[in-house]
C-alpha positions in Angstrom: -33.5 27.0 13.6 -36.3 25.6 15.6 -33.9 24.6 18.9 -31.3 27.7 18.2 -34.9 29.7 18.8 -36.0 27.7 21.7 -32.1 28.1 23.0 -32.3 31.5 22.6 -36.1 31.7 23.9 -35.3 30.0 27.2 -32.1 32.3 28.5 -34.3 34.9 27.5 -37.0 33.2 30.1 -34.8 33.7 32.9 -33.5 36.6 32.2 -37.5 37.6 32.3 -37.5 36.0 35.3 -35.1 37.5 37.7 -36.1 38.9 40.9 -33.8 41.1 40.6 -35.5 44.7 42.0 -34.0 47.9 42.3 -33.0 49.7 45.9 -32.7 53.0 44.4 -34.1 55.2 41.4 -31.0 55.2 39.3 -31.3 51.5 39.7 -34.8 50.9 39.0 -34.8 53.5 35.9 -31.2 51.1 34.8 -33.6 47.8 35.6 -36.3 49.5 33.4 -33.8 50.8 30.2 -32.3 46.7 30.4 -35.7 45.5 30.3 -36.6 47.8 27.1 -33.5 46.4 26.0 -35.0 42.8 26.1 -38.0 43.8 24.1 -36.0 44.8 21.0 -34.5 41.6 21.5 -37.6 40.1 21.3 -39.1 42.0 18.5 -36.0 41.4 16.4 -36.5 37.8 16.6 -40.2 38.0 15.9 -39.0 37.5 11.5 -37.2 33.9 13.1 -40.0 32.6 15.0 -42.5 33.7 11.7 -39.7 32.1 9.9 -39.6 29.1 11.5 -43.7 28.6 11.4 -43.7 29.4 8.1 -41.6 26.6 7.0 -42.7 24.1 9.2 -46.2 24.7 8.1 -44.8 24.1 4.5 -43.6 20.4 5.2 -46.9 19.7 7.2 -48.6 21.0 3.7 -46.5 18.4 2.2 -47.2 15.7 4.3 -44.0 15.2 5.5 -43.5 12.3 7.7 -42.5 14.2 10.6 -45.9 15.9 10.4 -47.1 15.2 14.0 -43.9 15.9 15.4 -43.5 19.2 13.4 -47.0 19.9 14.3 -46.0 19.8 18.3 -42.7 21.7 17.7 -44.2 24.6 15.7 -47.1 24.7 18.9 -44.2 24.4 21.4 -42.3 27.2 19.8 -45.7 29.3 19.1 -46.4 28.8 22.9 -42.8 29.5 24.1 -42.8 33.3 22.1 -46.2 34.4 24.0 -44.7 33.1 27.2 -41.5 35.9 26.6 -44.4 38.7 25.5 -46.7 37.6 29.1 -43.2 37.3 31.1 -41.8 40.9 28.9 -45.1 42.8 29.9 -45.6 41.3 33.6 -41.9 42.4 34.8 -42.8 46.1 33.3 -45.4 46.1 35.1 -43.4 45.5 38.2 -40.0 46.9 37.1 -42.4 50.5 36.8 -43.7 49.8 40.0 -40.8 49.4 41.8 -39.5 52.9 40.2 -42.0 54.6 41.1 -42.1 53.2 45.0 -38.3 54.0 45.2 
């Protein structure tokens, strides 16, 4: 689950990431409807991430041998899902920009 999420986490990364910009205002409000599109995305994957933490806490609590490893891989992942919500919230802020210039 934990690299199907991280997968999954990094297309949606660069998809975040385009530079993609609109030259018109059917474009940028298209741009804008996409990139509310890629928030549901992310909100519906919020129960995997949780999920995922949830049982890897579990087998830390258990003292699984892994523990360090699982302990790096549950901060990776943790750090990868508010990297998508900083990345989601920083191209709204210039997707709505670029609407309202155009």
């Amino acid at each position: 689950e934990f690299r199907d999420l991280m997968s999954w986490a990094l297309d949606m990364e660069a998809q975040l990431s385009s530079d993609e910009l609109a030259k018109d205002v059917s474009g940028a409000e298209a741009l804008v409807e996409r990139h509310s599109e890629f928030k549901g995305e992310i909100d519906a994957r919020k129960d995997s991430f949780a999920n995922v933490q949830r049982i890897g806490n579990e087998l830390i609590e258990q003292d699984h041998y892994a523990k360090s490893e699982i302990e790096f891989k549950l901060q990776e992942l943790l750090d990868q899902q508010r990297k998508l919500d900083h990345l989601w919230s920083q191209r709204l802020m210039l997707l709505q920009d670029c609407m309202h210039l155009q």
